[in-house]
PAVO-823914 format. One record per residue: residue in three letters; x, y, z of N, C-alpha, C, O, CB in turn. Coordinates in steps of 0.1 Angstrom, whole numbers, plus 5000, padded with zeros to 4 digits. Glycine has a CB too. Layout:
N
ALAXYZXYZXYZXYZXYZ...
***
This chain:
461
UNK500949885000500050005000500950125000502050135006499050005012UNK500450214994501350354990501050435004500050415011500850454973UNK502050535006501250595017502250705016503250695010501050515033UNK501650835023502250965026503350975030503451065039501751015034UNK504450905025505650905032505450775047506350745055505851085036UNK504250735047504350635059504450715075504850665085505850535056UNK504050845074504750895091503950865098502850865091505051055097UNK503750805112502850745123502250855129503050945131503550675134UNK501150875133500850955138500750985153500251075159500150975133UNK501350875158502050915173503450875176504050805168501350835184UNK503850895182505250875190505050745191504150685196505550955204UNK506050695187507450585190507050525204507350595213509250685191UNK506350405206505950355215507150275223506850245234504950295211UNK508250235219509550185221510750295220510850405214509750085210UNK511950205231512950295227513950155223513950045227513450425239UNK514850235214515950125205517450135211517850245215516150155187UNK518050025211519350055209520249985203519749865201519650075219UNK521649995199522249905193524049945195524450055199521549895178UNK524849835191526249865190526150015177525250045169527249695185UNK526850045179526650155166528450165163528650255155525750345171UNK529450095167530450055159531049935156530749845165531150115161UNK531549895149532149765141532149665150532449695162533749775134UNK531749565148532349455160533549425160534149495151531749325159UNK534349355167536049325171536149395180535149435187537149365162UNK537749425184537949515194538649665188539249665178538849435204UNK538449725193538749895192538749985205538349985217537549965183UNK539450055198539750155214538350215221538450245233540850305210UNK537450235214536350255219534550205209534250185197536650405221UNK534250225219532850155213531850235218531850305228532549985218UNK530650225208529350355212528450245211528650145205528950525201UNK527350275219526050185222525550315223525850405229525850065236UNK524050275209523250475209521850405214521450285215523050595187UNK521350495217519950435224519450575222519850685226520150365243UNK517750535212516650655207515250595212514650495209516550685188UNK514750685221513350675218512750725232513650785238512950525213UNK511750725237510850845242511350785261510950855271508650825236UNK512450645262512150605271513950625276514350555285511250455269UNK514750705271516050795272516250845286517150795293516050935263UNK515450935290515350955305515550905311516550935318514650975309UNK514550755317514750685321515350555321515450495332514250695321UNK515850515311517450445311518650505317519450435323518050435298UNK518750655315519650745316519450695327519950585327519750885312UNK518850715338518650765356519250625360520150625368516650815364UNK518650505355519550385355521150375355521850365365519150325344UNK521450365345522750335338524050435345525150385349522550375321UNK523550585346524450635349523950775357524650875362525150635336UNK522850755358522450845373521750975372521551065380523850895383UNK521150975354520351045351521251095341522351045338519751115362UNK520551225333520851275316521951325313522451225319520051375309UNK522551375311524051485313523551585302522751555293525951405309UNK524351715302523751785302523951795284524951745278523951875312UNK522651875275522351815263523851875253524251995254520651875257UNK524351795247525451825237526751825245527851835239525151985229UNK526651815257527951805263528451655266527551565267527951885276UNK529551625268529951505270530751495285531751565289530851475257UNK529751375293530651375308531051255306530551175298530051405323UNK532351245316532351105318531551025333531251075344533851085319UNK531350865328530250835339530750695341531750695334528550855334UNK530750615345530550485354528950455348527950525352530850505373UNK528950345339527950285334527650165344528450075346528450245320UNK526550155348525850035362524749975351524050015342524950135381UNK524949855359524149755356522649745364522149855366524949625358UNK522149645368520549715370521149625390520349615399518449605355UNK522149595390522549545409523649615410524549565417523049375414UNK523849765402524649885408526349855404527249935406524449885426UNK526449695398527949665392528449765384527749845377527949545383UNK529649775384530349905371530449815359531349735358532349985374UNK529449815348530249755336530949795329531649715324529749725328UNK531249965326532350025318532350165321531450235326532049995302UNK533250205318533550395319533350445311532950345304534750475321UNK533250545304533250635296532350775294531650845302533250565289UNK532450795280531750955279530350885279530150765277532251065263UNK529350995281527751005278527651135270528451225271526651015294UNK526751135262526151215253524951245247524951195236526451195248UNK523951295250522751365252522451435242522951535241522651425262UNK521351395232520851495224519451495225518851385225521251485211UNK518851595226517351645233516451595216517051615205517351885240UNK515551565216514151595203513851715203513751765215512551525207UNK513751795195513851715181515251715174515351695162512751775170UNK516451745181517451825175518551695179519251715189517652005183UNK518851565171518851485172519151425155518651485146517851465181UNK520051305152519951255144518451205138518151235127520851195147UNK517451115147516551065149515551135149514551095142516751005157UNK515651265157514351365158514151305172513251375177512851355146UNK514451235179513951145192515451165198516551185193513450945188UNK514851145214515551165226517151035220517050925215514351085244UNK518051095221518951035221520051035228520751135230519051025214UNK520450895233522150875240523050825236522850735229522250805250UNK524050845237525050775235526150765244526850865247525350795224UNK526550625250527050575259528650515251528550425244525950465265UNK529950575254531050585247531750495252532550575256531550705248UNK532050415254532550285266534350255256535050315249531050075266UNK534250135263536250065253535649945246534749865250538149975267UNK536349955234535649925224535849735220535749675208536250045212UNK536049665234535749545234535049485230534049505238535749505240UNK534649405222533449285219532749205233531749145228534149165209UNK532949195245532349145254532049285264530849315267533149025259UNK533049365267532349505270531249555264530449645269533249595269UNK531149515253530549625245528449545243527349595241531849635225UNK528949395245527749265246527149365259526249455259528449045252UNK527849335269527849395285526549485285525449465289529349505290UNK527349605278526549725278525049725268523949785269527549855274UNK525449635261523849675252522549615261521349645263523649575233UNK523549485268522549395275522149495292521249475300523349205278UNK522849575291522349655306521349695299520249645302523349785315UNK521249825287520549895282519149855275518449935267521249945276UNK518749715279517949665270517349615280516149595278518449585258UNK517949565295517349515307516549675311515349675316518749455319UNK517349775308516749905317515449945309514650035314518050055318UNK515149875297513849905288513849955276512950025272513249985291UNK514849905270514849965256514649795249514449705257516450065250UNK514749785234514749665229515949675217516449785214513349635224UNK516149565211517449545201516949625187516149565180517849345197UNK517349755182517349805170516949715156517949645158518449875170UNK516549685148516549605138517849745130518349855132514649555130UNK517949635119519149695108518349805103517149805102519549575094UNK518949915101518750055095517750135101517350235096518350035081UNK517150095116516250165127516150305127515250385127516750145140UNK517550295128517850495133517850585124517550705126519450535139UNK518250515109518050605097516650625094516250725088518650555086UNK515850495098514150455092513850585100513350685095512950275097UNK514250585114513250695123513650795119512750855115513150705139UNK514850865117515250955111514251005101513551105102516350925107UNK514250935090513250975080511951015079511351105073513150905073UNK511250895090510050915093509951045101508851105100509550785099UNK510751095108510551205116511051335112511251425120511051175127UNK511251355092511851445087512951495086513151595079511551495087UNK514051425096515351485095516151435081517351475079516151445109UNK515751355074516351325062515251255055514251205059517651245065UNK515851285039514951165032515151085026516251055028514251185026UNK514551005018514850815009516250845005517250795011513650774990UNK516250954995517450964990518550994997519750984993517351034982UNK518151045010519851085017520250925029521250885034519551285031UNK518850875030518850765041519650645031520350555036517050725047UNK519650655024519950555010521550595011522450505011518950604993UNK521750735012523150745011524050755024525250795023523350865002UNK523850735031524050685042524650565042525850555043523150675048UNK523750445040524150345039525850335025526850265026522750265037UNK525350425014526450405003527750455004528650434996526050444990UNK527750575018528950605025529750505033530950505033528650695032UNK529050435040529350335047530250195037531250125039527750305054UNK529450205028529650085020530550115004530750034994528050015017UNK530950335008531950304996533250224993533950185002532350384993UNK533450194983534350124976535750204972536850144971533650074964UNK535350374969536950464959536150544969535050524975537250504936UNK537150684970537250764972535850844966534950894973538450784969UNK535950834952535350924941533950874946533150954940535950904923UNK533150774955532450694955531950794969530850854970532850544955UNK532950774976532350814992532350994991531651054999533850755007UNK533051064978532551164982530951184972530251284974533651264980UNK530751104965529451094955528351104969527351184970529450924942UNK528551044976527550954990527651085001526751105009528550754999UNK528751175001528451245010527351375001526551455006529751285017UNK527651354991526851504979525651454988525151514997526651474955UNK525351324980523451264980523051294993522051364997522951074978UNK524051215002523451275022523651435021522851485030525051205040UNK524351545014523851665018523051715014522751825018524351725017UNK521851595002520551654997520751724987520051814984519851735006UNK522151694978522351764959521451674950520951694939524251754951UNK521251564959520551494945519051504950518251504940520951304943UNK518351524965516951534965516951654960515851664953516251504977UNK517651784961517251914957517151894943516151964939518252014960UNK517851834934517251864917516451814914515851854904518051844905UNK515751664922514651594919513351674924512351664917514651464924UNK513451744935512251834941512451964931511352024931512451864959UNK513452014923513052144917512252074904511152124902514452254912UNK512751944896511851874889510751904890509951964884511951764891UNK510851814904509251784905507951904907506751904906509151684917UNK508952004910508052164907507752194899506652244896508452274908UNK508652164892508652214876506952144870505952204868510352134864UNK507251964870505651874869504551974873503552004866505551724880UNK504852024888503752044896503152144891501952144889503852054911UNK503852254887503352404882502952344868501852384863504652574881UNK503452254862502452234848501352214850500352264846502852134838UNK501452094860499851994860498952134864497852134858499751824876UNK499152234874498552354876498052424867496852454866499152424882UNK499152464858498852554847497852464836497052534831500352624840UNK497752304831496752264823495552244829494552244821497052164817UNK495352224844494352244849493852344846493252354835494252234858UNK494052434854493952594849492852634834491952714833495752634844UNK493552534825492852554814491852504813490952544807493352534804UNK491852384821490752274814489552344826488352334824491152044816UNK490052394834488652464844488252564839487052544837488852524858UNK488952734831488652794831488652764810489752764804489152884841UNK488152754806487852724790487452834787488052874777486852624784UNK486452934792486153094790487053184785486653274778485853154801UNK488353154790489453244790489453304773488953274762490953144795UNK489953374777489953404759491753354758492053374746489553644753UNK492353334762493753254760493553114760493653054770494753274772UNK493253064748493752874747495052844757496152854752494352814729UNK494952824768496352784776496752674767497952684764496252734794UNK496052564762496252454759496952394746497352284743495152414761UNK497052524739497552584724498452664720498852714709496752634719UNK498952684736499552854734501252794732501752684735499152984754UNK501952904725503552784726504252854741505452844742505152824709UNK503452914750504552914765504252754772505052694779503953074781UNK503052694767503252574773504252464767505052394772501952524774UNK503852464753505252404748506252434749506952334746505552394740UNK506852544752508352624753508552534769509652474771508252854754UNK507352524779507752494790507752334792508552284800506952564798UNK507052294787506852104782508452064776508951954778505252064765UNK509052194767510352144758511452134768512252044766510852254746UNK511552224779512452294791512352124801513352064804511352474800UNK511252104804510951994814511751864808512551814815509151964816UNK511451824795512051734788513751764791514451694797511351754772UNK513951864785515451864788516251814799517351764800515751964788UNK514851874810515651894826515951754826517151734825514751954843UNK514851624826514651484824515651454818515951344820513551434820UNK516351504810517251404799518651434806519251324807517351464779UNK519351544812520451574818520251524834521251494841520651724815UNK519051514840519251454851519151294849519451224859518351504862UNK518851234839518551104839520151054837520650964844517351054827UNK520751134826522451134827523151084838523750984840522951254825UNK523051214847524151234859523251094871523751054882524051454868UNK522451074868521750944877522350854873523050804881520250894877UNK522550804858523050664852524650724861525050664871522850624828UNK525250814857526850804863527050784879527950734886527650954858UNK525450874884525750794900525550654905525850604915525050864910UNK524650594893524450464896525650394894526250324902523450404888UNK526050434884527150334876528750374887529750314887527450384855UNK528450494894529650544907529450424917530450354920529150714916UNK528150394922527850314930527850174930528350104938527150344932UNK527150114919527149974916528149934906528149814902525749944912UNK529150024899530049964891529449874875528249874871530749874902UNK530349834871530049714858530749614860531949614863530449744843UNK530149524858530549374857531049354845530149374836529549264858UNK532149334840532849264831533649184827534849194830532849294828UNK533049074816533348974815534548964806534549044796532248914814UNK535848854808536548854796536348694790536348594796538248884800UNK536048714778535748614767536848594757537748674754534548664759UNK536648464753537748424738537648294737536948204743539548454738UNK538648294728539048134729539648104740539748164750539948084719UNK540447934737541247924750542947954745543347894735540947744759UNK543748044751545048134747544748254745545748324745545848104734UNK543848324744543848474735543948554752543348644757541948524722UNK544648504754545748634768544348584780544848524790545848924762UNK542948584780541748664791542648674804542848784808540248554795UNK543248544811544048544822545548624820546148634830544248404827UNK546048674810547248754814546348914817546748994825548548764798UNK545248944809544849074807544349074823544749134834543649104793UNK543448984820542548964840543549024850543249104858542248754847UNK545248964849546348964863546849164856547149244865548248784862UNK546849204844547249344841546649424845547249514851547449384831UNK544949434842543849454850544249524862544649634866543049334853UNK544049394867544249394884545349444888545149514898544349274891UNK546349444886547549484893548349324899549449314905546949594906UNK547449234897548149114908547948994895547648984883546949074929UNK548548894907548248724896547248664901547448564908549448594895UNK545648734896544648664901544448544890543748464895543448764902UNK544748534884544548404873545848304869547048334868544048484858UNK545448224869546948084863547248164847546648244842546147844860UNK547948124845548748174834549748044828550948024832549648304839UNK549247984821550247884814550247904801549748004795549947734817UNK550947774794550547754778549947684772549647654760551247744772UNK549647644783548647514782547047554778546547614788548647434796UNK546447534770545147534766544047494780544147394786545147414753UNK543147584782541847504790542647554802541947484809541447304787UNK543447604809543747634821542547704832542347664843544747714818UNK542047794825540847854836539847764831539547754819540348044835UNK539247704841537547634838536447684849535247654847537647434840UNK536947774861535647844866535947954864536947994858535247834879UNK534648044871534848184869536348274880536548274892532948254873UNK536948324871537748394886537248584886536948664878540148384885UNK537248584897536348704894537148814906537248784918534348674896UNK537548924899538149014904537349184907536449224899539249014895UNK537649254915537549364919538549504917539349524926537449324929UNK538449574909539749664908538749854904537549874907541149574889UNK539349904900538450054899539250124888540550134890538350164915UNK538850164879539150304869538850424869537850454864538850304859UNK539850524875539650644876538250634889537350724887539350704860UNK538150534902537250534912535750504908534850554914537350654918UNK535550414893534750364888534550194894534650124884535150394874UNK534350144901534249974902533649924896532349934894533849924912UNK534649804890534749704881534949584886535849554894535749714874UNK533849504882534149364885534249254873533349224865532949324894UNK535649194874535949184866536148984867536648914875537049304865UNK535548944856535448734856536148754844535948824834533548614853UNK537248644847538048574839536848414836535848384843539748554849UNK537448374826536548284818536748184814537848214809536148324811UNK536648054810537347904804536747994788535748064785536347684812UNK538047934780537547964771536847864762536847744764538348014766UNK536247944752534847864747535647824727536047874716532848014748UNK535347704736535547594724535047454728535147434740536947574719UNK534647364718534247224724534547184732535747214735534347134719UNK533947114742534947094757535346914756534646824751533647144777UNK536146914760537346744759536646674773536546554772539746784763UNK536246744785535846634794534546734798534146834792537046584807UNK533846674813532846714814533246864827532446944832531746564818UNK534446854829534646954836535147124830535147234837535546904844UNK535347094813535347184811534547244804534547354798536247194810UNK533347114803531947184796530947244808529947304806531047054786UNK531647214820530347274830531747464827531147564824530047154854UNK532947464828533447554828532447664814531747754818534947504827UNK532647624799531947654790531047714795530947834795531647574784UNK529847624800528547674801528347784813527347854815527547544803UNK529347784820529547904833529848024823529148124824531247874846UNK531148024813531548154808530248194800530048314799532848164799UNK529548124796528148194786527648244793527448364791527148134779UNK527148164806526048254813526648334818525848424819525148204822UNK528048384824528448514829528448604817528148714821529748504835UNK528648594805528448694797527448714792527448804784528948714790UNK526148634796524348644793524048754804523148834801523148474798UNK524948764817524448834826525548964828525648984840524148734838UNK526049014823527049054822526749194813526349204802527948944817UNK527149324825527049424819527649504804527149584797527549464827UNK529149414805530149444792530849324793530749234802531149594794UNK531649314781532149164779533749254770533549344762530749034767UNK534649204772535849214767536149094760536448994765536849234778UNK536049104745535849024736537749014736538549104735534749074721UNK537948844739540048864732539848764722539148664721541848794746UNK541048844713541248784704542448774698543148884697540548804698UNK543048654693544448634692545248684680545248614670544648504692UNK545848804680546048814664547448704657548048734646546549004662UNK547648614663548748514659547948454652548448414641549548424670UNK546348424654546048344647544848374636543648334634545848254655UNK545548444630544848524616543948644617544048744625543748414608UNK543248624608542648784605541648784618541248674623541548814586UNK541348924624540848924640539748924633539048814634541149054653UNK539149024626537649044619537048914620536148884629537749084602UNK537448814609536748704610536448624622535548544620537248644603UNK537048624634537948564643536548644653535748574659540148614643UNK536348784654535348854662534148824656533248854663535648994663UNK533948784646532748744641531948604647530848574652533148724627UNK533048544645532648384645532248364665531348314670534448264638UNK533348424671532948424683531848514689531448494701533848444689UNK531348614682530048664687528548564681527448564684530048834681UNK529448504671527948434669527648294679526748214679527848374652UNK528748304685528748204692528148214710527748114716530148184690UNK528448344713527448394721526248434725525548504719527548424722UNK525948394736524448474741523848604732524648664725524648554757UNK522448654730522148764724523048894733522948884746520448764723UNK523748994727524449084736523249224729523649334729526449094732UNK522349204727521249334727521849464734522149574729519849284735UNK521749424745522449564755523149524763522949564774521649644765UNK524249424760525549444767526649494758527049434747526049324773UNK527049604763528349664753529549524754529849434763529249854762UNK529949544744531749504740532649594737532349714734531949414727UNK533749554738534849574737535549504729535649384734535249574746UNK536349504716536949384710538749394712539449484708536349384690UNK539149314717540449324723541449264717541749154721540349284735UNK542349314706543349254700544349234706545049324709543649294691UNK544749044712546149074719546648994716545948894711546349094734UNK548449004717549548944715549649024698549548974687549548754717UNK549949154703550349214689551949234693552649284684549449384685UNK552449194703554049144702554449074699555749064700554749144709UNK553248964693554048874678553548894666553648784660553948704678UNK553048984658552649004650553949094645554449184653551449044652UNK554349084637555049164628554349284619554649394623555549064619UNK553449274608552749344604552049424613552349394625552149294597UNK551449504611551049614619549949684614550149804612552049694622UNK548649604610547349654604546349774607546049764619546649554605UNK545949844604545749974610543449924614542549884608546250164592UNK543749964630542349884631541449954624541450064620541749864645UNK540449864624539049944614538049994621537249914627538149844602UNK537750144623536950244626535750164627535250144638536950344616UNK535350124616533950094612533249974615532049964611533850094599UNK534149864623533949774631532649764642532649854650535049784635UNK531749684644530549704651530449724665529449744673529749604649UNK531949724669532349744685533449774684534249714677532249624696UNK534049934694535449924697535949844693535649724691535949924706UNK537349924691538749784686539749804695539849934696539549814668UNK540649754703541949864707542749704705542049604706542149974728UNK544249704701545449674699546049644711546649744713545949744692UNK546349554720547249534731548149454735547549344734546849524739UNK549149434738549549304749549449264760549549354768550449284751UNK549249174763548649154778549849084784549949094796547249064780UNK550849014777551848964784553149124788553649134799552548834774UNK553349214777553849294783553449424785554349514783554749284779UNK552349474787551649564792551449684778550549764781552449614807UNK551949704767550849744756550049794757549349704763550349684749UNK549149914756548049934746546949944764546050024766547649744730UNK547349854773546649904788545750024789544550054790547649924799UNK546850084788546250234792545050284778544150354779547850374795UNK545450224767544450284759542750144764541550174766545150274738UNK543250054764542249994767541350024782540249974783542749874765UNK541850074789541250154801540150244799538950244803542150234806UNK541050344786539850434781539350434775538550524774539750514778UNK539150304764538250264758537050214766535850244763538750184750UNK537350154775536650074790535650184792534450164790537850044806UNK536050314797535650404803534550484796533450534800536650464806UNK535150474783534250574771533250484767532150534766535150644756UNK533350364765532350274763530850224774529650174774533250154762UNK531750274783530650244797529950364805529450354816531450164809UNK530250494796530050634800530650654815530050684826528550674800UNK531850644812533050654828533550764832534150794842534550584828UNK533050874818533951024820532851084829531851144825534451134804UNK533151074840532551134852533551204858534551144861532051034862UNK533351384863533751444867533451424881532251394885533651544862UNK534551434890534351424904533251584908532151544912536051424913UNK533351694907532951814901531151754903530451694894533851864882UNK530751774918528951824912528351634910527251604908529051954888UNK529451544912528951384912528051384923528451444933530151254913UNK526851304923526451264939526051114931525851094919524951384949UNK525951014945525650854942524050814944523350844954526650744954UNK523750754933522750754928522150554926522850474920523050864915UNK520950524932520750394926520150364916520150444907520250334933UNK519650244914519150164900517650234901517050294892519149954900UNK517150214914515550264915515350394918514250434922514850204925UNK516450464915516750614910516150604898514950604895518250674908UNK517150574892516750564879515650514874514950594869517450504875UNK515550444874513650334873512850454876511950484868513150164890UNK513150544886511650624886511850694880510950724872511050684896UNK513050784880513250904868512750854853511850924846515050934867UNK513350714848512550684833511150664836510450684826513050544826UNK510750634844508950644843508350774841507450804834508050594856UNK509250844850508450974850508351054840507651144839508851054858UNK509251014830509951074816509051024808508751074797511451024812UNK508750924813508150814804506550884802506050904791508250644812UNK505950904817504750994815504551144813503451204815504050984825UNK505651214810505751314802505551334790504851414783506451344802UNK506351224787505951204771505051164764504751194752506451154766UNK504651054775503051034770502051164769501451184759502250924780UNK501951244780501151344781501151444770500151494766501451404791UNK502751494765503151584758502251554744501451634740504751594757UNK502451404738501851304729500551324733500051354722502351164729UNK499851314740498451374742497651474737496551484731498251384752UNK498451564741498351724736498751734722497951734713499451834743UNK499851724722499651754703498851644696497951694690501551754693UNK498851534694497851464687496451494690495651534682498051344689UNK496251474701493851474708493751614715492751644721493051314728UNK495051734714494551834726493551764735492451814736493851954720UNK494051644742493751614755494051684767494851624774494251504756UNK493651804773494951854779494351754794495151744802495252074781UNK493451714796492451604806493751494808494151484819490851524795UNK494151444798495051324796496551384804497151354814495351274778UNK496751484795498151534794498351604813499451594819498151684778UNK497251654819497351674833496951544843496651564855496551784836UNK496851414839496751294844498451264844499051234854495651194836UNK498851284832500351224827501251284835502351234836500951254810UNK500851384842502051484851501451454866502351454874501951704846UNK500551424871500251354880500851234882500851194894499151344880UNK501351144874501950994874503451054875504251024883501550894859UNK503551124867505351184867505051234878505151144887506151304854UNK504951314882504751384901505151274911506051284918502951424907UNK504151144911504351084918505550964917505950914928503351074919UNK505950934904507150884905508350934908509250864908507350854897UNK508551104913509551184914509551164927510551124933509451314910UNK508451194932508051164949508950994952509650964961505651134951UNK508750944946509350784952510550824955510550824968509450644941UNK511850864950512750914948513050954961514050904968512650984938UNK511951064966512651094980512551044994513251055004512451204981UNK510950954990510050884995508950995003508650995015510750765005UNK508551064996507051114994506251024993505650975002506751194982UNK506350984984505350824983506050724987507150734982504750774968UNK505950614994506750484997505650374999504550395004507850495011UNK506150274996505650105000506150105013507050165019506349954989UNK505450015016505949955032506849895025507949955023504949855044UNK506749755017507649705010509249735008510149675012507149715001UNK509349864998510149904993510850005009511850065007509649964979UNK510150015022511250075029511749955036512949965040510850195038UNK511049835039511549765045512649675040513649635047510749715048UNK512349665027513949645017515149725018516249675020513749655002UNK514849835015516249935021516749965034517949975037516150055019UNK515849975040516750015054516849885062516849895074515950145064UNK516849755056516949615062518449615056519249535062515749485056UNK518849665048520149635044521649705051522849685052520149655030UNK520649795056521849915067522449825078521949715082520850075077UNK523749905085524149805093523449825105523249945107525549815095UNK522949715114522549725130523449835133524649835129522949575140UNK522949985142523450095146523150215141523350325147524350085146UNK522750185127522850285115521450315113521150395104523550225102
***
């Protein structure tokens, strides 16, 4: 069921708490504890509140007056609070059985165990943040590059809900202004004919096409590409796979059929993440272990964002050679390639690649490092990688998903209007785009879809 953003209309009948740093040991450990029942834990634990935003130190007691741990306390009053709700935080040493100790005092004194992503859910529900910043929270936590974690701090400062909410103004004052028309028809101005509405329908379109951009590059900041290396068996995949990487993630012999599972690596371009499967190469298989290998490299490149086509130029013309092995593959509809000429350090001749080829071409060696760096940027330009750090924020898939719907009922609407001067239709079509913009920040949300996201946050968070 869709709902108003989901906010309760009473207070928080529980209060939560949880470890809120890493498990192991560390020099210190925080146990945060939110909700209406703060006070009174406090008067427990450590002899009542300390004072709000200041940090004392206290002797943390158990509920038979034992000392379980020392440390700072910390007090933030509602609404002015991560949470919006009474919150503590109890600073202790950052032991794994100290740290058991204290959650279990705090949970005896009346609170209960936080589920995964609690403190962000209440957060949201209580307006201090929204979908989109609660979302980036978690993708700070869980960056991968640099270029990643500062994408995640943009979205938590609200650069990416601010251009979706000026968007979604933009929808809102249309759907206003064709109403407008369709109520007042008296007007001696056809609103519904006039070109400021098209001039402003052309403007909206645009905004949609440049933010749908910078979403695909925060997605693709965040979730990276999978790609796969394909060929025969020799055409380098495991030398390129270990150049790739930087290391010797793959065997490397001369022997034919050497890789028969997937090896699958992790590495980043320019703070882009790449995941990167090495592959058995595909040719008839001699036993049954390297036909289950076979049937692994297809379906990794059935499922498979981009595929790094190798190919041997020792053994004749590549053209024909890139032919025969794409027909040999899965349908690649919308997985980009790459066609990868290697061991051009035994080639003598030196053929100039052909432009006009149905996929990139680049020239490399993979045994002595060649042509790498061009094949990087071919990587990059192929997978839209030229992402300026400059103005990036991290963006998900169901970003995206709602942004193309919403685009999607623009266009339908716009198509309304000029074909049926529907403007009836065409202010239904911006009502559907409204509300797909809304998902985005979670204006509108499923129980569903919050319980899926903020289940994935860490316990604390």
């Amino acid at each position: 069921m869709a709902t108003d953003k989901l906010k309760s209309d009473s207070p928080k009948a529980d209060t939560i708490a949880a470890v809120a740093t890493p498990s192991g040991r560390g020099g210190v450990g925080i146990v945060r504890v939110s909700g209406p029942c703060v006070t009174e834990i406090a008067e427990q634990i450590i002899g009542g509140l300390p004072p709000v935003r200041k940090a004392v130190y206290k002797n943390f007691l158990d509920q038979t007056g034992t000392i379980v741990d020392q440390g700072l306390a910390l007090f933030f009053k509602a609404p002015n609070s991560f949470t919006g709700e009474d919150v503590l935080e109890l600073q202790g040493h950052g032991g794994p059985i100290v740290m058991d100790m204290l959650l279990t005092t705090v949970l005896t004194a009346g609170a209960r165990q936080a589920r995964p992503g609690e403190f962000s859910e209440r957060a949201f529900l209580n307006d201090k943040i929204d979908l989109s910043q609660a979302e980036a929270i978690a993708d700070l936590i869980d960056s991968s590059s640099q270029h990643a974690a500062r994408g995640a701090m943009r979205s938590l400062q609200g650069e990416f809900s601010n251009i979706v909410r000026e968007l979604d103004n933009t929808v809102v004052e249309l759907r206003m202004y064709v109403e407008a028309a369709i109520d007042f028809p008296e007007e001696e101005i056809d609103f519904l004919s006039d070109g400021n509405l098209a001039k402003k329908l052309q403007e909206t379109k645009n905004v949609f096409v440049r933010l749908i951009q910078q979403t695909k590059e925060g997605a693709l900041l965040r979730e990276g590409v999978s790609l796969v290396l394909a060929g025969k068996p020799n055409a380098g995949k495991s030398s390129l796979m270990n150049q790739l990487s930087g290391r010797q993630s793959s065997i490397v012999t001369a022997i034919e059929g050497t890789t028969r599972d997937l090896v699958n690596e992790h590495i980043q371009i320019d703070g882009i993440p790449l995941n990167l499967i090495d592959t058995a190469g595909l040719r008839p298989a001699t036993d049954e272990v390297e036909e289950e290998g076979v049937r692994r490299a297809l379906a990794a490149v059935e499922s498979a964002e981009g595929v790094l086509l190798l190919i041997d130029l020792a053994m004749g013309d590549w053209r024909d050679q890139a032919l025969s092995l794409l027909a040999e593959l899965p349908t690649l509809e919308s997985t980009k390639v790459v066609v990868v000429l290697n061991k051009q350090d035994l080639v003598s001749r030196m053929d100039e690649v052909s432009e006009d080829f149905i996929y990139p071409v680049v020239r490399i060696s993979a045994k002595n490092g060649q042509g790498i760096d061009e094949l990087r940027s071919s990587i990059k330009s192929t997978f839209g990688m030229g992402i300026s750090e400059e103005g990036v924020f991290i963006a998900r898939t169901r970003h995206l998903e709602a942004l193309l719907l919403a685009q999607q009922h623009l266009l339908e609407g716009i198509s309304q209007l000029e074909e049926n001067l529907a403007g009836d239709l065409l202010a239904e079509e911006l009502r559907l785009s409204h509300q797909k913009l809304c998902e985005i920040t979670g204006e509108f949300s499923s129980d569903d879809l919050l319980g899926k996201i903020f289940s994935s946050f860490c316990i604390g968070k």
